[in-house]
C-alpha positions as CSV (number, residue, x, y, z in Angstrom):
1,X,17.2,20.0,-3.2
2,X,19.8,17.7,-1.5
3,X,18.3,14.0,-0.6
4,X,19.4,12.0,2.2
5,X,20.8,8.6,1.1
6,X,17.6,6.6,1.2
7,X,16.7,2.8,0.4
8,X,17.0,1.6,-3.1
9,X,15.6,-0.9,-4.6
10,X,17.4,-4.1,-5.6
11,X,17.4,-6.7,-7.5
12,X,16.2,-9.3,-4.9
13,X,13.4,-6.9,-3.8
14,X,12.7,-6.1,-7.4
15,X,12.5,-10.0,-8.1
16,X,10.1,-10.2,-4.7
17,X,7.8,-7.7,-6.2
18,X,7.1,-8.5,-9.6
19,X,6.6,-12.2,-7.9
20,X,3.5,-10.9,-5.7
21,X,2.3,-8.9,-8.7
22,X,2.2,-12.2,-10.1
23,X,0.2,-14.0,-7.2
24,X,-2.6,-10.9,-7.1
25,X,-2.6,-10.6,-11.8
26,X,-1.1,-7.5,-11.7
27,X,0.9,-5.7,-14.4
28,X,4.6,-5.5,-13.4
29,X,6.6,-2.7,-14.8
30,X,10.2,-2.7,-13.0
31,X,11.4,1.1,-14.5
32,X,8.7,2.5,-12.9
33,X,8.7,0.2,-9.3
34,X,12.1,1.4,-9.3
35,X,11.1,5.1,-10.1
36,X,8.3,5.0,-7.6
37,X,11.0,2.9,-4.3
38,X,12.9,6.1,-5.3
39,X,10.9,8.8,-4.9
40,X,7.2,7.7,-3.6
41,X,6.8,10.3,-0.5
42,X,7.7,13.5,-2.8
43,X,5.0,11.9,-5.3
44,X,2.6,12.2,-2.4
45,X,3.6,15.2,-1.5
46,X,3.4,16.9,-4.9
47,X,-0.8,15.4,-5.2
48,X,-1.3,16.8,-2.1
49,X,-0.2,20.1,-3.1
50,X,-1.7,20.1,-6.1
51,X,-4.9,18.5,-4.8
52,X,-5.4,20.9,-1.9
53,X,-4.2,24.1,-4.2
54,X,-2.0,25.2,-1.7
55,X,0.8,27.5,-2.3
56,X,3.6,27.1,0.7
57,X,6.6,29.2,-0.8
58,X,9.9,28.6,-0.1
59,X,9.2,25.3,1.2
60,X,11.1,22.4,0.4
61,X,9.8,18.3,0.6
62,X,12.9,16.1,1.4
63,X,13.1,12.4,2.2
64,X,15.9,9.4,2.3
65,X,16.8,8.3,5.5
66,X,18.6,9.0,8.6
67,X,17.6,5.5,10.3
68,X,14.9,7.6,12.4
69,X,11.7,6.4,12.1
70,X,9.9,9.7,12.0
71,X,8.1,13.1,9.7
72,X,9.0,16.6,11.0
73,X,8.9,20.5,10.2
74,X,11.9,22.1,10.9
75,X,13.0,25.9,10.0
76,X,14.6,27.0,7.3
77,X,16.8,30.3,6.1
78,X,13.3,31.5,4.4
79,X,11.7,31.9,7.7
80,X,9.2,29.1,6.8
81,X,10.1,25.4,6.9
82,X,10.8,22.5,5.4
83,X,9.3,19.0,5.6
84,X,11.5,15.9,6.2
85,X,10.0,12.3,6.0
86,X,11.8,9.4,6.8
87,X,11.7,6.6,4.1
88,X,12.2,3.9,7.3
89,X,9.3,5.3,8.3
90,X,7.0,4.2,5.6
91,X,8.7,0.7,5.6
92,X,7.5,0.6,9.3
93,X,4.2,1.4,8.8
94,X,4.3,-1.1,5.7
95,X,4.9,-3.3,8.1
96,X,2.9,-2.4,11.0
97,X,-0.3,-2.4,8.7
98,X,0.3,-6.1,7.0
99,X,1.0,-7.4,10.5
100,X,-2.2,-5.3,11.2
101,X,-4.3,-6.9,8.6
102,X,-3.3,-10.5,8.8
103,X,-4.5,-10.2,12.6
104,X,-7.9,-8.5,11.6
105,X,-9.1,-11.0,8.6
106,X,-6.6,-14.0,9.0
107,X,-6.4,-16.9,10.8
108,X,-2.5,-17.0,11.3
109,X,-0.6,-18.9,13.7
110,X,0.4,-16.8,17.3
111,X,3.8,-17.9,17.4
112,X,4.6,-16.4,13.7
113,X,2.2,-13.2,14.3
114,X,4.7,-12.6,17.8
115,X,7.8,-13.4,15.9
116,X,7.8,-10.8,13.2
117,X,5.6,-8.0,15.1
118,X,8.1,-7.8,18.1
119,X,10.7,-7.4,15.1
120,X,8.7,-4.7,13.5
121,X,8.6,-2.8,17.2
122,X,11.7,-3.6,18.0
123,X,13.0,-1.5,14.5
124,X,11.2,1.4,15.6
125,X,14.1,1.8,18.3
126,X,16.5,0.0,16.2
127,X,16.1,1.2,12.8
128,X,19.2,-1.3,11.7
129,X,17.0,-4.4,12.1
130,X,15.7,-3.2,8.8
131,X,17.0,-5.8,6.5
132,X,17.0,-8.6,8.8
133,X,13.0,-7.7,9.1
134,X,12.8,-7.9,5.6
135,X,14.0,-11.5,5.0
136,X,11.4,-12.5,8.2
137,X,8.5,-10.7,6.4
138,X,9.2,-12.7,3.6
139,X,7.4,-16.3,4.3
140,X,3.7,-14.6,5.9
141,X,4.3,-12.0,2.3
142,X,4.5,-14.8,0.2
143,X,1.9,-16.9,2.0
144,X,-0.9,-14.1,2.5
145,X,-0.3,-12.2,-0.3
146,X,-3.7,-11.7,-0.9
147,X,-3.9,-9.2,1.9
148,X,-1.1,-7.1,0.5
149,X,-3.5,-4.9,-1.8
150,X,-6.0,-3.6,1.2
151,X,-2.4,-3.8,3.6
152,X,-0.9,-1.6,0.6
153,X,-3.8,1.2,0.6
154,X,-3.8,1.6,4.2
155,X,-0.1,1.9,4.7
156,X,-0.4,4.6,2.0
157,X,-3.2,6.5,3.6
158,X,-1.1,6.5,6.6
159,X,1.6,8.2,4.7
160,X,-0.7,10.6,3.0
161,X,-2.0,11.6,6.5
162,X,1.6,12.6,8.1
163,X,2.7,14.6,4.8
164,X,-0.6,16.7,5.4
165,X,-0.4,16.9,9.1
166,X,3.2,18.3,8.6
167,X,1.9,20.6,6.1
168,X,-0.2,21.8,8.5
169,X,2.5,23.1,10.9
170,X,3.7,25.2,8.4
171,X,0.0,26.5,7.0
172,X,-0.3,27.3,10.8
173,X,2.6,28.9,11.6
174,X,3.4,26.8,14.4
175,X,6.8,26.8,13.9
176,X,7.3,30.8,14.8
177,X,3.8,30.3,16.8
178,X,5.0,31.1,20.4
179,X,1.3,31.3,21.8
180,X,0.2,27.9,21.6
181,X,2.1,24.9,23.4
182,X,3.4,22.0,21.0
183,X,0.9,19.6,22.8
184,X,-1.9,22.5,21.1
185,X,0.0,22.3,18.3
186,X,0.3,19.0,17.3
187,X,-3.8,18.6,18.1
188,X,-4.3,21.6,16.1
189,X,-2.2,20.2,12.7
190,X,-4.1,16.4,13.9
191,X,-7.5,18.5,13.0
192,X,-6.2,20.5,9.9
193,X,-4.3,17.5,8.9
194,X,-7.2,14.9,9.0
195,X,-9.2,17.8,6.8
196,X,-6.4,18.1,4.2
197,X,-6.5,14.5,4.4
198,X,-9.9,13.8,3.8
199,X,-10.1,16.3,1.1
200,X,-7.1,14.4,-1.0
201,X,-8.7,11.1,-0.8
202,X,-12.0,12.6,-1.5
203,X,-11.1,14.2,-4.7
204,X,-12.3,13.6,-7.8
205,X,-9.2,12.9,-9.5
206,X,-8.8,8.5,-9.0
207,X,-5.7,8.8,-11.9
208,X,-3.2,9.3,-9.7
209,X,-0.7,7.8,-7.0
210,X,-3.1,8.8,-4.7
211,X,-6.0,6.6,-5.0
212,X,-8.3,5.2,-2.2
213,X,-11.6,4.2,-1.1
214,X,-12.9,6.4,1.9
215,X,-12.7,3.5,4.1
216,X,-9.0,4.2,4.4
217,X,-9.3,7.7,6.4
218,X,-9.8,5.8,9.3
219,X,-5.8,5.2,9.1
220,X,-4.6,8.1,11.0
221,X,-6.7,6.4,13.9
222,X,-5.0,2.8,13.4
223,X,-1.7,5.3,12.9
224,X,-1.7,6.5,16.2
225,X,-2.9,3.5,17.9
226,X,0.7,1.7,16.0
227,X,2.7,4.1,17.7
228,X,0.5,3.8,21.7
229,X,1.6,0.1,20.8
230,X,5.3,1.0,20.3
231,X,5.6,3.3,23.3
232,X,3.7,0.5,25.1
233,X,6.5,-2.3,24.0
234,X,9.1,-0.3,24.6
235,X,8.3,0.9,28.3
236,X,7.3,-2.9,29.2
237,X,10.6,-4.4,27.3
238,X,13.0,-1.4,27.6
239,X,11.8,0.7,30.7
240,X,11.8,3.6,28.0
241,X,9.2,6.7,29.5
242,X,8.0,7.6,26.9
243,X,8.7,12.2,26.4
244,X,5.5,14.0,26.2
245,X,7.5,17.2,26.2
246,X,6.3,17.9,22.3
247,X,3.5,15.1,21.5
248,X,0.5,14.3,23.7
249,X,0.0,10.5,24.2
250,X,-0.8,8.7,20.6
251,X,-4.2,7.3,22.5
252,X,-5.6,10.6,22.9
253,X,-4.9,12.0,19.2
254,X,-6.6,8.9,18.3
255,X,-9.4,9.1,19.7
256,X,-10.0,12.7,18.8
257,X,-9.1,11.3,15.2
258,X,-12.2,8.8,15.7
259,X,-14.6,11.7,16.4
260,X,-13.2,13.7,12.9
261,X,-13.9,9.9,10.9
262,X,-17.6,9.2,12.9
263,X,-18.7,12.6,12.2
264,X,-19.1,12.0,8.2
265,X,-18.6,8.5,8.0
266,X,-21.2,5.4,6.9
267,X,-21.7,2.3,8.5
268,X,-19.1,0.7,6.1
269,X,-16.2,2.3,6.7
270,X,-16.9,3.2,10.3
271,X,-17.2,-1.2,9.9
272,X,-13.7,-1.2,8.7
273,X,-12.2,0.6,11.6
274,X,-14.0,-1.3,14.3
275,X,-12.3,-4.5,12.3
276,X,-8.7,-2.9,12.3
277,X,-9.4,-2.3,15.8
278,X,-10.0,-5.4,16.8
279,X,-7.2,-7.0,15.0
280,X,-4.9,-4.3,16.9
281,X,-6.7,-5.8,20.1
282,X,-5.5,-9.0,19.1
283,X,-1.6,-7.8,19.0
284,X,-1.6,-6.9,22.2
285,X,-3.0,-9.8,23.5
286,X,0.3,-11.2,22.0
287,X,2.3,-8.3,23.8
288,X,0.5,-9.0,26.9
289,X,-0.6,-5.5,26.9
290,X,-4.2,-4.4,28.0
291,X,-6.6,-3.5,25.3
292,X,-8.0,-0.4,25.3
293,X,-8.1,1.3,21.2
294,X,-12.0,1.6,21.6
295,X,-12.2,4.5,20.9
């Protein structure tokens, strides 16, 4: 399979990470830090397949990056599809989810919060920013590293969550589907998705990549309420609309998401999302946008 050119990791970053693993006593093991910067998403995307014991033929998983910060299904000369995820796009929600965390169980200062979560929306339009938003990360990393573990887990539940909802297209035949509108579609691979995503982080098998506590499937919920904030920041600083042509409004999905999570979830974890939740309040009180994630 032919990979996009994607972000690699250097010595700098390398040097960053093995410090933090220092600050939160864990093992540091560059070959394989390197391995996994290089091919994470296909990792996921192999323990989800294996996982869910799903058999997708003629199928292919790429990712690298364009500079889109974005997951899709597109058709391929099988007649089924392949999936593409964009590695900016789990940078973004690395971000989104640390900026996410400090505001829900830190006490950080407003001016610094602003500064580097206006970056982190302002990459979403202009994917380029990427390295400057990595030096001005950096400082509130280095500072709040204890954060980083629970930041880390949600980002990657986030990840695991858009893999399965684009496998879900293609188990549903959505892409030759000329029946259902996208807007069906989409909330139809949302519902499939959040159960192929419940059933990975449920399983059994902890000895893998993909390892976290049930708390974490409220992250397509916090997901989609990342990207109502983005569309949000954009229309107010750019006068963007955003297109509903192909995906309903992020606000909706989440809630819908919130009814999947409720359903089976303790007091806990349903605990943990009301906590994310309010931390995402607190952003756009900085934003100067109107709160409304309840859901």
């Amino acid at each position: 399979m032919k990979k996009k050119s994607g972000f690699k990791p250097t010595k700098k970053s390398l040097g960053i990470s093995k410090s933090i693993a220092k600050k939160l006593h864990l093992d540091f093991n560059e070959e394989e830090v390197d391995y996994l910067a290089k091919n994470l998403q296909k990792i996921y995307y192999d323990e989800i397949i294996e996982k869910l014991q799903l058999n997708i033929p003629k199928t292919n998983f790429e990712h690298g990056s364009i500079r889109k910060i974005n997951a899709k299904v597109t058709p391929n000369k099988h007649g089924s599809g392949d999936i593409y995820f964009d590695d900016q796009l789990e940078f973004w929600l690395f971000n989104m989810s640390f900026i996410n965390t400090l505001a829900s169980f830190k006490e950080v200062g407003k001016k610094d919060l602003l500064k580097v979560l206006s970056s982190t929306l302002d990459i979403f339009r202009t994917p380029h920013l990427f390295e400057f938003e990595r030096e001005l990360m950096l400082p509130l990393e280095d500072e709040y590293a204890d954060v980083l573990s629970f930041s880390h887990d949600l980002n990657k539940a986030m990840s695991v969550f858009v893999i399965c909802h684009e496998i879900a297209h293609l188990t549903s035949n959505h892409l030759t589907d000329k029946k259902l509108t996208w807007h069906e579609k989409e909330f139809e691979a949302d519902s499939i998705g959040f159960d192929y995503f419940k059933k990975v982080i449920m399983h059994p098998d902890k000895s893998k990549y993909i390892s976290l506590q049930s708390m974490f499937l409220c992250a397509p919920i916090i997901f989609f309420n990342y990207l109502s904030i983005e569309e949000r920041y954009s229309t107010k600083t750019r006068g963007s609309i955003p297109n509903r042509e192909t995906h309903p409004n992020p606000l909706e999905r989440a809630k819908r998401m919130a009814n999947y999570f409720k359903a089976t979830s303790n007091d806990h974890d349903i605990n943990v999302l009301n906590v994310l939740l309010g931390g995402i309040d607190n952003l756009l009180e900085l934003l100067s946008l109107s709160k409304n994630t309840k859901p």
